[in-house]
N, CA, C and O atoms as a Maestro MAE file, in Angstrom:
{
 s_m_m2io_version
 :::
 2.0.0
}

f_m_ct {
 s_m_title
 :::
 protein
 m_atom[284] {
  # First column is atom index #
  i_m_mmod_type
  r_m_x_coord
  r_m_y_coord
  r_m_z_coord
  i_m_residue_number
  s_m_chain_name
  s_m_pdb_residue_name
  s_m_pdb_atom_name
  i_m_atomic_number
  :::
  1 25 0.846 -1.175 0.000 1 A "UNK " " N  " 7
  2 3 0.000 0.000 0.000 1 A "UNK " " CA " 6
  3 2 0.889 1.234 0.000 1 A "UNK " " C  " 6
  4 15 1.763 1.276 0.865 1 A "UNK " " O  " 8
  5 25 0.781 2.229 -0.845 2 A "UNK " " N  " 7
  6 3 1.177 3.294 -1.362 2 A "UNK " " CA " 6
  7 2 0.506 4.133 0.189 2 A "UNK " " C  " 6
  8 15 -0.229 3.807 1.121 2 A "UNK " " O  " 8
  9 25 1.379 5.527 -0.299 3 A "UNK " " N  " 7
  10 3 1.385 6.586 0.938 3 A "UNK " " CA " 6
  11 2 0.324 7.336 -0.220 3 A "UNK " " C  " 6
  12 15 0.137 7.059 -1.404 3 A "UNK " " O  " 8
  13 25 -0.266 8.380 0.640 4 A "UNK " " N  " 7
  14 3 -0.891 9.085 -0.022 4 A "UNK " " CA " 6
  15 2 -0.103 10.464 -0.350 4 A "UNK " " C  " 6
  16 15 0.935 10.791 0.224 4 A "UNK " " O  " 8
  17 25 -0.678 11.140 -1.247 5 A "UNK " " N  " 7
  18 3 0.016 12.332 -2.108 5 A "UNK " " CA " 6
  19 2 -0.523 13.540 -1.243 5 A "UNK " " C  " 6
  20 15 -1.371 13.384 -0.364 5 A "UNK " " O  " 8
  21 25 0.027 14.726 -1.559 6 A "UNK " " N  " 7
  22 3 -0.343 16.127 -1.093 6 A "UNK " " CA " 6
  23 2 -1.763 16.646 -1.606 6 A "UNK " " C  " 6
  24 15 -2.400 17.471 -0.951 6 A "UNK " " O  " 8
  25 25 -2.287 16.049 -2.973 7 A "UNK " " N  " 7
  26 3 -3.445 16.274 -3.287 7 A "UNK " " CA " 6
  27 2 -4.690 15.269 -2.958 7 A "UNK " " C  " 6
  28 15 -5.876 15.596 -3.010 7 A "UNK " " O  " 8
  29 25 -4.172 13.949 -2.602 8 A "UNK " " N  " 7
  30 3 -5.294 12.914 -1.898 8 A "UNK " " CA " 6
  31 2 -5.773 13.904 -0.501 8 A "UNK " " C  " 6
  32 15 -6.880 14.274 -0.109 8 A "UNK " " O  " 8
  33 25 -4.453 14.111 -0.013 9 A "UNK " " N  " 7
  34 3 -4.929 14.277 1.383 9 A "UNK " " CA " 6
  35 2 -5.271 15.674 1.511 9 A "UNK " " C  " 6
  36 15 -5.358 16.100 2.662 9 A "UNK " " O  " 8
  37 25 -5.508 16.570 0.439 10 A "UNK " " N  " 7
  38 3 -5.991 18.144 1.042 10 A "UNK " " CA " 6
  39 2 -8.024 17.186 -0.053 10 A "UNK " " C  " 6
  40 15 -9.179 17.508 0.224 10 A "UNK " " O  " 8
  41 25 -7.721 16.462 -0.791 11 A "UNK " " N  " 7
  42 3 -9.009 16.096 -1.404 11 A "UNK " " CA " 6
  43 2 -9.818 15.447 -0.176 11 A "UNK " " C  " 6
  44 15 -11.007 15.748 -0.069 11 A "UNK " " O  " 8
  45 25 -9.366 14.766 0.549 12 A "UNK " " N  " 7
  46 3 -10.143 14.018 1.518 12 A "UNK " " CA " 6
  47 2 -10.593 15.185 2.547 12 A "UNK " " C  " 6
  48 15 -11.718 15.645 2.741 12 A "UNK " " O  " 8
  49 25 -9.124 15.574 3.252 13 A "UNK " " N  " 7
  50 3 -9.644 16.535 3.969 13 A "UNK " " CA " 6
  51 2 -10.542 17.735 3.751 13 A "UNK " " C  " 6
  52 15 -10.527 18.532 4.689 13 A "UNK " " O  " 8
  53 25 -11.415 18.080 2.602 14 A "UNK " " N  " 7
  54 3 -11.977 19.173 1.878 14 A "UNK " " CA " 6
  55 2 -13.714 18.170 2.286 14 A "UNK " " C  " 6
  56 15 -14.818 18.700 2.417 14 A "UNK " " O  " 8
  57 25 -13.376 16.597 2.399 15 A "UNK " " N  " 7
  58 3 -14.433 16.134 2.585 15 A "UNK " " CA " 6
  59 2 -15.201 15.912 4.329 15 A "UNK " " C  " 6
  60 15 -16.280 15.507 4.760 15 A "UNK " " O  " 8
  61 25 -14.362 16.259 4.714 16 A "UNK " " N  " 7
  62 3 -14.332 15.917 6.299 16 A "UNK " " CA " 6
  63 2 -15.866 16.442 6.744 16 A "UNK " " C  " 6
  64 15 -16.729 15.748 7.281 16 A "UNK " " O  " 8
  65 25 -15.946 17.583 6.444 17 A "UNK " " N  " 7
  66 3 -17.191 18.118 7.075 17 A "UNK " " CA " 6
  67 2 -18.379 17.555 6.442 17 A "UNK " " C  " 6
  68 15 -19.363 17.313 7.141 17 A "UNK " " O  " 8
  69 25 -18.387 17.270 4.905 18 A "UNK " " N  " 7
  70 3 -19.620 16.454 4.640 18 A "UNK " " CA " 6
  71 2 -19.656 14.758 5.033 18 A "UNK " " C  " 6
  72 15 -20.446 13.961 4.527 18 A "UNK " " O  " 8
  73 25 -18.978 14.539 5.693 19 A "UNK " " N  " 7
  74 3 -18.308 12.815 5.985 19 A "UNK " " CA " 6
  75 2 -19.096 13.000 7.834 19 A "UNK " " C  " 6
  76 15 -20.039 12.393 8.342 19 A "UNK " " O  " 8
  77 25 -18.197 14.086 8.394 20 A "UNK " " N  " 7
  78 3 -19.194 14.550 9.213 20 A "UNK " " CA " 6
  79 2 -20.788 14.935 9.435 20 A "UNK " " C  " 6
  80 15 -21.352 15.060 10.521 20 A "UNK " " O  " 8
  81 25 -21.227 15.052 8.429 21 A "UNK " " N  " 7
  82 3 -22.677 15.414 8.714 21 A "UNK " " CA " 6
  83 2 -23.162 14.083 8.100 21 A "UNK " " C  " 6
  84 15 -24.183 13.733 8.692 21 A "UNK " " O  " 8
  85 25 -22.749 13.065 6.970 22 A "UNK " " N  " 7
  86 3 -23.014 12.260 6.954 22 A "UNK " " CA " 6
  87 2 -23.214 11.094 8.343 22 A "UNK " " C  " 6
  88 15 -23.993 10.169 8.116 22 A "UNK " " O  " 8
  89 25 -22.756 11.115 9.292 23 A "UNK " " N  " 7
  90 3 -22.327 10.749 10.057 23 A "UNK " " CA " 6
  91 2 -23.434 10.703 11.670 23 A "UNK " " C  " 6
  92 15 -23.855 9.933 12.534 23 A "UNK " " O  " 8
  93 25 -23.456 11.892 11.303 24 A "UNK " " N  " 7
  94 3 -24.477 12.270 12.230 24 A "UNK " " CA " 6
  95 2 -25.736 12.229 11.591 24 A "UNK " " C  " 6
  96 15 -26.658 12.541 12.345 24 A "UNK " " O  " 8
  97 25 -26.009 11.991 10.630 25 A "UNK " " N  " 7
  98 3 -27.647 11.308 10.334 25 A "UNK " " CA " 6
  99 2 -27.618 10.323 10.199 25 A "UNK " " C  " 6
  100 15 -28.729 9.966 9.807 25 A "UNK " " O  " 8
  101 25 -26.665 9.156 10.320 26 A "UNK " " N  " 7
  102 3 -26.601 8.042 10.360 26 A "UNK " " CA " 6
  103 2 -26.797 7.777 11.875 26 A "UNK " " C  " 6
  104 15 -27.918 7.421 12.237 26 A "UNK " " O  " 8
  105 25 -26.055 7.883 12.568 27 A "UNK " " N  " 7
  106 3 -25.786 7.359 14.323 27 A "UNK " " CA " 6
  107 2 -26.459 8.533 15.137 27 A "UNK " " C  " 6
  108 15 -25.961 9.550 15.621 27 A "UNK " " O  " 8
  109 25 -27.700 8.077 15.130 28 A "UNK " " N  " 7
  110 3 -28.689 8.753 16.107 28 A "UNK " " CA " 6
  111 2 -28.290 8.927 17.730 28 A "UNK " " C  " 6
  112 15 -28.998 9.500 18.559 28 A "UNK " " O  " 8
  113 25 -27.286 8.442 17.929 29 A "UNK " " N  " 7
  114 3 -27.439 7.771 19.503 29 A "UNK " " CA " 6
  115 2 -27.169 9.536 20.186 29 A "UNK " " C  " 6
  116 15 -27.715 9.878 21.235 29 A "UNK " " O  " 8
  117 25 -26.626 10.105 19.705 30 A "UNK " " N  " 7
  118 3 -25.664 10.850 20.036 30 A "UNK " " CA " 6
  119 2 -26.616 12.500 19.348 30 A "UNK " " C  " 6
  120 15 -27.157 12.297 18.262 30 A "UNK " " O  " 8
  121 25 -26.796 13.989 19.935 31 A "UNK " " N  " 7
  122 3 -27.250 15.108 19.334 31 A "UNK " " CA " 6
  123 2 -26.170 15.475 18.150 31 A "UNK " " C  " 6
  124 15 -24.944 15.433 18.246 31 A "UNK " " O  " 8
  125 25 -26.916 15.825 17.066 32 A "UNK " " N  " 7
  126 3 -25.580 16.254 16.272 32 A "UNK " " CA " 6
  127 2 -25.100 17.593 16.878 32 A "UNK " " C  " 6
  128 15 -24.301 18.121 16.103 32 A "UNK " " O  " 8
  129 25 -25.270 18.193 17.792 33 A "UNK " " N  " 7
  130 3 -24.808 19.098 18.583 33 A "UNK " " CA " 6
  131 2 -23.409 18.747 19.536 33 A "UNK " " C  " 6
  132 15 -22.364 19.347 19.785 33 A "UNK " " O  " 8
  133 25 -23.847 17.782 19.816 34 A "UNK " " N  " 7
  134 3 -23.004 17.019 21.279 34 A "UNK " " CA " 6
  135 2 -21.864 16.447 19.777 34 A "UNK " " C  " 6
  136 15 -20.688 16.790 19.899 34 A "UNK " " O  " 8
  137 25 -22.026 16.085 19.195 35 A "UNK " " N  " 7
  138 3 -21.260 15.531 18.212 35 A "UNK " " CA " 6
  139 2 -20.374 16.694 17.393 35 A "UNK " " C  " 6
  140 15 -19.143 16.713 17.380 35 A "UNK " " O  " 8
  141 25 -20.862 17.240 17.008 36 A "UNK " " N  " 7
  142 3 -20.224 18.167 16.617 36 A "UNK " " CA " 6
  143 2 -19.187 19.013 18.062 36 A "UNK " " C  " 6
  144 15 -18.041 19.377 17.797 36 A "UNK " " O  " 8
  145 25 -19.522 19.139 18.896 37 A "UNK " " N  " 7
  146 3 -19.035 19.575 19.830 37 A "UNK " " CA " 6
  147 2 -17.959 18.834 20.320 37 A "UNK " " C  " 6
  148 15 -17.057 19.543 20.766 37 A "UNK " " O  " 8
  149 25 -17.782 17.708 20.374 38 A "UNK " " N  " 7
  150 3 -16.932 16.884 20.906 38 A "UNK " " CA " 6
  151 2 -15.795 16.528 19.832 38 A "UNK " " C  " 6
  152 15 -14.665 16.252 20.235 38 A "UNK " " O  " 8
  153 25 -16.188 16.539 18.059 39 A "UNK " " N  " 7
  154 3 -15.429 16.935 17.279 39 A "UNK " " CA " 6
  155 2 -14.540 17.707 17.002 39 A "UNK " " C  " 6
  156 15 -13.543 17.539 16.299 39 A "UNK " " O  " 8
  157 25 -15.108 19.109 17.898 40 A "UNK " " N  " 7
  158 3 -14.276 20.396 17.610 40 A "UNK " " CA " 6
  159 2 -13.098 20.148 18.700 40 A "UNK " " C  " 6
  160 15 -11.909 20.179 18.383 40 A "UNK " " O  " 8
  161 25 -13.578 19.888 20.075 41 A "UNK " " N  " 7
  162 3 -13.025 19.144 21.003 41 A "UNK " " CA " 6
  163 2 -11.993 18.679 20.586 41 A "UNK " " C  " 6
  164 15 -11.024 19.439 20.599 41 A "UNK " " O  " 8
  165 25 -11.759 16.983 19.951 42 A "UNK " " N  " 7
  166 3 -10.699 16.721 19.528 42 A "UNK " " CA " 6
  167 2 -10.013 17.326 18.786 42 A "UNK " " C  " 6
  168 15 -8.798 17.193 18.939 42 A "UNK " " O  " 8
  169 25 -10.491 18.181 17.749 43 A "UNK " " N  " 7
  170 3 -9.426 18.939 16.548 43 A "UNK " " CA " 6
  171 2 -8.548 19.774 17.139 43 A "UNK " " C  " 6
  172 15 -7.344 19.702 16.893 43 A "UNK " " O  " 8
  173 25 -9.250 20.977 18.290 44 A "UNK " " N  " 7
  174 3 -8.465 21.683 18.170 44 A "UNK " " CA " 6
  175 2 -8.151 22.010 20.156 44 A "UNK " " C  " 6
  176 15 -7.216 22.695 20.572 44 A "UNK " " O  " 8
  177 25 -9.334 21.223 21.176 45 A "UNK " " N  " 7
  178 3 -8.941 21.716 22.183 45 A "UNK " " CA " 6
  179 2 -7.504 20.686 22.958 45 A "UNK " " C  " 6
  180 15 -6.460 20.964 23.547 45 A "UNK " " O  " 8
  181 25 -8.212 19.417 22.533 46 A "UNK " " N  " 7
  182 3 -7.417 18.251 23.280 46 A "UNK " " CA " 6
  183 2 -5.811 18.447 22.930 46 A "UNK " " C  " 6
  184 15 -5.056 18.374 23.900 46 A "UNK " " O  " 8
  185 25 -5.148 18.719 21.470 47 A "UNK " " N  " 7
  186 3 -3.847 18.696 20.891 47 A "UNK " " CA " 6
  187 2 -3.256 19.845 21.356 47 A "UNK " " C  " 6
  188 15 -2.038 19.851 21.176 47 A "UNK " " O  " 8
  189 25 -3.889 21.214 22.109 48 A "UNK " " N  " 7
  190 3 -3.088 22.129 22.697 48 A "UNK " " CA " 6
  191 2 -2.902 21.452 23.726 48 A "UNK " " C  " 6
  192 15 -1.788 20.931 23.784 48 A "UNK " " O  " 8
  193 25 -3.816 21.199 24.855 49 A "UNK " " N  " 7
  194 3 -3.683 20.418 26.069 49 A "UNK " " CA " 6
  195 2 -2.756 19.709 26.343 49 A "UNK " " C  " 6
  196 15 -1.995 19.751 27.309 49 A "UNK " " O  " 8
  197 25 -2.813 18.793 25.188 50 A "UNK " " N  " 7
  198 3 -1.942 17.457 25.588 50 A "UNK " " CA " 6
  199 2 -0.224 18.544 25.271 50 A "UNK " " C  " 6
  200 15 0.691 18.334 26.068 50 A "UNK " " O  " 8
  201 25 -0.042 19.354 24.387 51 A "UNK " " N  " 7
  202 3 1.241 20.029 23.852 51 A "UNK " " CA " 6
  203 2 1.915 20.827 25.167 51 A "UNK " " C  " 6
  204 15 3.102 20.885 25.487 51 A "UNK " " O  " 8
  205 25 0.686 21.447 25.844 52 A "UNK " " N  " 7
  206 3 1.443 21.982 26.969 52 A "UNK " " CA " 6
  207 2 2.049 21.840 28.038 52 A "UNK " " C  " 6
  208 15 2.710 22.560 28.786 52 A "UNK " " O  " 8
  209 25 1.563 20.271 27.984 53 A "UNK " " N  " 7
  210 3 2.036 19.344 29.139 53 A "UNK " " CA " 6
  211 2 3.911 18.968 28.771 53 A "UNK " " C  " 6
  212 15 4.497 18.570 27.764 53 A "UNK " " O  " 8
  213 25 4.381 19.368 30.246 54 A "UNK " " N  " 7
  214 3 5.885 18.734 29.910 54 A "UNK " " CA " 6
  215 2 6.437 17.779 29.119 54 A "UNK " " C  " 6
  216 15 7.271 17.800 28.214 54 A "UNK " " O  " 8
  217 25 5.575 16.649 29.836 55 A "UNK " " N  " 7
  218 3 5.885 15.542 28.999 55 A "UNK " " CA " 6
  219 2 4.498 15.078 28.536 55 A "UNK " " C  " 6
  220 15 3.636 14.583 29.261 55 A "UNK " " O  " 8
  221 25 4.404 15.337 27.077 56 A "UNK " " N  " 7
  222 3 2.853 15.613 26.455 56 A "UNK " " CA " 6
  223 2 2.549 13.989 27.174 56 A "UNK " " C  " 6
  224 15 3.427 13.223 27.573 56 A "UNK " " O  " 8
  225 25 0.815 13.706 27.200 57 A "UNK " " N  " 7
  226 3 0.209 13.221 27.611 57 A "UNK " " CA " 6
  227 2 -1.248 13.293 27.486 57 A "UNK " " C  " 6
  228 15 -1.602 14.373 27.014 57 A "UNK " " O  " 8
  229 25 -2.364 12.358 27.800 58 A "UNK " " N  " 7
  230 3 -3.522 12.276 28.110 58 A "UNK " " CA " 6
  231 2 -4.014 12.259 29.333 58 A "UNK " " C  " 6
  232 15 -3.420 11.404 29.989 58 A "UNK " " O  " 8
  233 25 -5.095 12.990 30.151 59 A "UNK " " N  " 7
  234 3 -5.641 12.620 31.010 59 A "UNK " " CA " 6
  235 2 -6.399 11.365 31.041 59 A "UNK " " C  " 6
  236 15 -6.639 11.081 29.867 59 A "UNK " " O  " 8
  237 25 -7.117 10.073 32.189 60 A "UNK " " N  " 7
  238 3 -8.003 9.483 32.015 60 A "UNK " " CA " 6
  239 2 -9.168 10.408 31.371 60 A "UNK " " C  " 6
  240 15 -9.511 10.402 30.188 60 A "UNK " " O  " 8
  241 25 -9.553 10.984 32.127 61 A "UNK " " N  " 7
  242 3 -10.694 12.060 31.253 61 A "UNK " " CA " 6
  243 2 -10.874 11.978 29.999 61 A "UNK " " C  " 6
  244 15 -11.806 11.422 29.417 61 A "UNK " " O  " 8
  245 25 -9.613 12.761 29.375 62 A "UNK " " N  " 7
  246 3 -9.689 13.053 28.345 62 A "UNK " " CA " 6
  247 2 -9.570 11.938 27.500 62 A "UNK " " C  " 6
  248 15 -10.292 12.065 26.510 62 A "UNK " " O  " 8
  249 25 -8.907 10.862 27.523 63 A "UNK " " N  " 7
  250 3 -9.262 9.901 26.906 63 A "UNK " " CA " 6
  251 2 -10.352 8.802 27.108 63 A "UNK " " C  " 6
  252 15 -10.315 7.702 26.556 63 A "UNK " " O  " 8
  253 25 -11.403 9.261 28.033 64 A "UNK " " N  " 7
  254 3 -12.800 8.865 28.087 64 A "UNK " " CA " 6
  255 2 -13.351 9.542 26.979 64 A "UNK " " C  " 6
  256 15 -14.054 9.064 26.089 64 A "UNK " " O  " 8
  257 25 -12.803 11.177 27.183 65 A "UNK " " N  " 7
  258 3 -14.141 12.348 26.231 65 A "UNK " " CA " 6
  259 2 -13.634 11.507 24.967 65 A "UNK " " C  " 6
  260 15 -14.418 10.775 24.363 65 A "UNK " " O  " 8
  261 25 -12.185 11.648 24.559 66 A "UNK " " N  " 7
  262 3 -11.928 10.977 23.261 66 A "UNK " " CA " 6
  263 2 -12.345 9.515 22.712 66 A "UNK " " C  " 6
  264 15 -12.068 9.248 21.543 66 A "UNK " " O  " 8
  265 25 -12.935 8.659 23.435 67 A "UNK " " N  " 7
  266 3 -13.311 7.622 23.017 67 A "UNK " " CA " 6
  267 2 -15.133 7.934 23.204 67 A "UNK " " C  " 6
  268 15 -15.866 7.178 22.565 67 A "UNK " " O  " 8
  269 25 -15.759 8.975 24.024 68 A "UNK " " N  " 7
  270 3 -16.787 8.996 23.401 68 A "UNK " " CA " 6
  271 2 -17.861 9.557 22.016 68 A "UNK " " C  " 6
  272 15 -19.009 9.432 21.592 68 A "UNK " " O  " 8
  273 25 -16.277 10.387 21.647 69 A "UNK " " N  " 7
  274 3 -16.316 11.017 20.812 69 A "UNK " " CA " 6
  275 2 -16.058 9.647 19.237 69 A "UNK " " C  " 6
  276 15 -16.814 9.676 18.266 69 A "UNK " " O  " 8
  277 25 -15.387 9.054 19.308 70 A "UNK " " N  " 7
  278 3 -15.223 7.939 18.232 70 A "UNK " " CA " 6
  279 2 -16.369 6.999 18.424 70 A "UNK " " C  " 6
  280 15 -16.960 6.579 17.430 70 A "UNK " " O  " 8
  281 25 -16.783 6.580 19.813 71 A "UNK " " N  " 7
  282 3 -17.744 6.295 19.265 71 A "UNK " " CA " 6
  283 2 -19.608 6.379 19.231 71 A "UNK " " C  " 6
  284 15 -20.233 5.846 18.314 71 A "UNK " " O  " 8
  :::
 }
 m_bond[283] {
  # First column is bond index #
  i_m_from
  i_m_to
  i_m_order
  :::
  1 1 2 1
  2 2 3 1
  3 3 4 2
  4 3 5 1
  5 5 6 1
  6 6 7 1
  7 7 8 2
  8 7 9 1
  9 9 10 1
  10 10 11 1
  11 11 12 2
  12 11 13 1
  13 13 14 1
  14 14 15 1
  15 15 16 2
  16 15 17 1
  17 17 18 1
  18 18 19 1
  19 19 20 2
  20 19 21 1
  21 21 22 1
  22 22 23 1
  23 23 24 2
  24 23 25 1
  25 25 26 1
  26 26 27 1
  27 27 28 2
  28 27 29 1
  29 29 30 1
  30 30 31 1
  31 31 32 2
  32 31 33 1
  33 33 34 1
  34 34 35 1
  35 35 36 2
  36 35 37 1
  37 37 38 1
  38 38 39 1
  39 39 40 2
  40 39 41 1
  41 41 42 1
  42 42 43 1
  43 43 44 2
  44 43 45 1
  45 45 46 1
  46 46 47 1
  47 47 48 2
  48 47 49 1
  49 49 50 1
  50 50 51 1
  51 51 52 2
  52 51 53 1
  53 53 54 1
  54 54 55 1
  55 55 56 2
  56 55 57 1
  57 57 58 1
  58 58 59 1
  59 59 60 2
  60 59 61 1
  61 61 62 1
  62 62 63 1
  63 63 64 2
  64 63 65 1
  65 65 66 1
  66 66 67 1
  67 67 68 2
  68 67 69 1
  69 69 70 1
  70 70 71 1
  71 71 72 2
  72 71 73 1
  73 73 74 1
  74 74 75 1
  75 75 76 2
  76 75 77 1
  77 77 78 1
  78 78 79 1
  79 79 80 2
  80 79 81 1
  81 81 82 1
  82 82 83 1
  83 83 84 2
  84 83 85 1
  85 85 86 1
  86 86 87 1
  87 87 88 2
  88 87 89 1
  89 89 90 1
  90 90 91 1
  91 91 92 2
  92 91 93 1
  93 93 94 1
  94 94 95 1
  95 95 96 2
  96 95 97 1
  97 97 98 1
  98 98 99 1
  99 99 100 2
  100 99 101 1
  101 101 102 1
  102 102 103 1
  103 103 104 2
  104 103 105 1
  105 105 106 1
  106 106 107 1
  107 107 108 2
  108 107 109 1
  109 109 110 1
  110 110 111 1
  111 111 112 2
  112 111 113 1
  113 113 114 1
  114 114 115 1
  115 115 116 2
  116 115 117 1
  117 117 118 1
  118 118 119 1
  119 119 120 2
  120 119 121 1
  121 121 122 1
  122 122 123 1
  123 123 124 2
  124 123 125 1
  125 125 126 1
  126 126 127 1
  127 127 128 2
  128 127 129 1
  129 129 130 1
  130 130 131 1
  131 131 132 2
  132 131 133 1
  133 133 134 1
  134 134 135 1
  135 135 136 2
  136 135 137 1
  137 137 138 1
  138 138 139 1
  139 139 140 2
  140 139 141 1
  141 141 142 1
  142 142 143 1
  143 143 144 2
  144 143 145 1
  145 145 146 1
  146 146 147 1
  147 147 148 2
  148 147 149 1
  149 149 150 1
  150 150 151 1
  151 151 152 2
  152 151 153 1
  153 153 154 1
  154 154 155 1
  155 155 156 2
  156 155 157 1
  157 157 158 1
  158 158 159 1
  159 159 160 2
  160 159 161 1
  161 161 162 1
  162 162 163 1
  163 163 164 2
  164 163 165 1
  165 165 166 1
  166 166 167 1
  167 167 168 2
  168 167 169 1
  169 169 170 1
  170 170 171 1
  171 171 172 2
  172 171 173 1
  173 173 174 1
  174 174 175 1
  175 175 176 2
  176 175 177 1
  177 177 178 1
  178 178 179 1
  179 179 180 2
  180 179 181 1
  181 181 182 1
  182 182 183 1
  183 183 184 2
  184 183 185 1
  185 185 186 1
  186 186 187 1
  187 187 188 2
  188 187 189 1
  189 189 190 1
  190 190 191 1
  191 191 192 2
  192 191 193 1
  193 193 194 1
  194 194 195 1
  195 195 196 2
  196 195 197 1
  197 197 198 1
  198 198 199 1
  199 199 200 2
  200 199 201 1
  201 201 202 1
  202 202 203 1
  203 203 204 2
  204 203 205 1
  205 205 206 1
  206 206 207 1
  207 207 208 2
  208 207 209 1
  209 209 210 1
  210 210 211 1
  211 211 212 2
  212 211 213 1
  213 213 214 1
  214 214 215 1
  215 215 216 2
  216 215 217 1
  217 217 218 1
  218 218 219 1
  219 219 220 2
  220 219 221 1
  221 221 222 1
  222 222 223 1
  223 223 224 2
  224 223 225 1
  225 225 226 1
  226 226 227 1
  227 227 228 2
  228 227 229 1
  229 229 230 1
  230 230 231 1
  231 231 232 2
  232 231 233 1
  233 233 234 1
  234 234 235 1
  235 235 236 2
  236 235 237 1
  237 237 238 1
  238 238 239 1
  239 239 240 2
  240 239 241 1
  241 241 242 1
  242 242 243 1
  243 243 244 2
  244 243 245 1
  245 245 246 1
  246 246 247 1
  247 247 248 2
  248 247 249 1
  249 249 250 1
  250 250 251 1
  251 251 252 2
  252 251 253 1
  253 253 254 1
  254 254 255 1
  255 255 256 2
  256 255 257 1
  257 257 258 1
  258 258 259 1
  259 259 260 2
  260 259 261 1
  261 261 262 1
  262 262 263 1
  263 263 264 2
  264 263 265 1
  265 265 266 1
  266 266 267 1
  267 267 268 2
  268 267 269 1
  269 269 270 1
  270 270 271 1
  271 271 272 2
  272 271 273 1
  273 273 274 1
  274 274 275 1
  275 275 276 2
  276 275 277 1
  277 277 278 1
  278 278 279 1
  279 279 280 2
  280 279 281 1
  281 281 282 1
  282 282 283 1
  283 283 284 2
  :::
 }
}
């Protein structure tokens, strides 16, 4: 299996948000609010968090929120 190219991966990533909303009309379990929320969560709050830590890391917590977020 081949690596992917600079244009696969800005093409996929251009799809993320409709992959996302796909997503959330599929798997009811969850508000697409709370979903979306916990999305943004991982993108952009958890990877400062974990960066500022000395020796980067996860909380238990946070890798609860992150696994309720996958699934």
């Amino acid at each position: 299996m081949g690596s992917l190219s600079s244009d696969e991966c800005r093409r996929l990533l251009s799809a993320y948000e409709t992959a996302l909303a796909a997503r959330i009309e599929t798997h009811r379990s969850k508000s697409a609010g709370e979903l979306v929320r916990l999305d943004s969560w991982r993108l952009n709050e958890l990877p400062k968090a974990v960066r500022t830590r000395a020796s980067p890391f996860m909380t238990k917590n946070e890798l609860e929120k992150l696994m309720e977020c996958k699934l």
